[in-house]
Every structure is written in structure tokens, then in C-alpha cells.
C-alpha positions in Angstrom: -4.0 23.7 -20.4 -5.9 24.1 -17.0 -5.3 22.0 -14.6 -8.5 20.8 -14.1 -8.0 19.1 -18.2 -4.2 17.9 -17.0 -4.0 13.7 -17.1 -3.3 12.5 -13.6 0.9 11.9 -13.5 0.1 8.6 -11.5 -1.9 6.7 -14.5 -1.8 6.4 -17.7 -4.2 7.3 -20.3 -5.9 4.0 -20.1 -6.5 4.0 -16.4 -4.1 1.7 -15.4 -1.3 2.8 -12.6 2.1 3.3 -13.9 4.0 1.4 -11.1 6.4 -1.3 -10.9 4.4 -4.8 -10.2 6.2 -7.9 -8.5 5.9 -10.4 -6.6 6.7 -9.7 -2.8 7.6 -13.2 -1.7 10.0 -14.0 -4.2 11.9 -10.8 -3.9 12.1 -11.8 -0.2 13.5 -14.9 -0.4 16.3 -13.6 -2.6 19.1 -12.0 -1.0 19.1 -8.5 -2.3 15.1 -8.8 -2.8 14.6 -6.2 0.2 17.5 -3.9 -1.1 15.8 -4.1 -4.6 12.3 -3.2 -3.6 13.5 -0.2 -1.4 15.7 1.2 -4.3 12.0 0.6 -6.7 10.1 2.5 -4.0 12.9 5.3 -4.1 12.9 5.7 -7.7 9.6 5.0 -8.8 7.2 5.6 -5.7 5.5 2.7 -4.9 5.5 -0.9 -5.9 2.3 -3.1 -6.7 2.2 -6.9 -4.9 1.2 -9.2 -7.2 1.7 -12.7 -5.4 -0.8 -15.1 -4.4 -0.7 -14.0 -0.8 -0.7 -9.9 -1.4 -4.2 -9.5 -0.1 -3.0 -10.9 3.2 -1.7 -8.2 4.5 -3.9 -5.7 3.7 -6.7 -8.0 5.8 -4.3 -7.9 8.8 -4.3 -3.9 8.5 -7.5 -3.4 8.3 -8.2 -6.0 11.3 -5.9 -3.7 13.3 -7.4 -0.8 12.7 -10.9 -2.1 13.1 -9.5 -3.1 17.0 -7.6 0.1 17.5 -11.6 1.8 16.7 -13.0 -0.2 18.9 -10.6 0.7 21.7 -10.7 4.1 21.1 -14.2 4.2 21.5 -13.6 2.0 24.7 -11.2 4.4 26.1 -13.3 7.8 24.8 -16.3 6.2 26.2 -14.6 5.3 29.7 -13.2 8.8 29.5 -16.5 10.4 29.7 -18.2 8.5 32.2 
């Protein structure tokens, strides 16, 4: 089979990912929860957050790199002039 026919190794058939899904904020208030989520990450490559605040911190990324853009521009554009 050519690899342009091969199904992607990170989903399944149906379209759906093939990773581990928990809940961040439980496993860090338990006291191996961070221990546990590194060894998930090690063995199976990436781990979904499915608790009620898991979009949170994607907002907060992408609010610092929308300000790191900015200043970039800021400094490029200082730069020049």
C-alpha cells in the first residue's frame, strides 16, 4: 500500500484521536496525579483535557502570543526607524 492510501497512526478509522482523555484538575489534586499524567504522555504521547476549565488555558496561550506579536512588531518597527 502507498503511503498516500496508509490510515493516519494518530486516529482511528472513524476520525476520532486515539489518546488518553482525563480530567486535568482532578489528577492534580491527587497526589500522584502529576506523576501519572507524565508516565501517560511517555507512553502514549499526548493526553486530551476534558474538564470544565480545559479551554482556559489554551485562551491564556493564545493571549500571550497575541502580546509577544505585537511586541515583536513594536521592537522590528523601532528597529527600523
Amino acid at each position: 500500500m502507498s503511503d498516500r492510501h496508509k490510515p493516519h497512526l494518530g486516529r482511528a478509522n472513524n476520525g476520532d484521536r486515539r489518546v488518553k482523555a482525563e480530567d486535568f484538575d482532578d489528577k492534580r489534586d491527587d497526589v500522584n496525579g502529576a506523576e501519572l499524567v507524565a508516565d501517560d504522555v511517555r507512553l502514549g504521547g499526548a493526553v486530551i483535557d476534558t474538564g470544565p476549565h480545559a479551554g482556559e488555558r489554551g485562551e491564556q496561550i493564545q493571549r500571550l502570543v497575541d502580546t509577544n506579536r505585537e511586541n515583536v512588531v513594536r521592537v522590528v518597527a523601532d528597529d527600523v526607524t
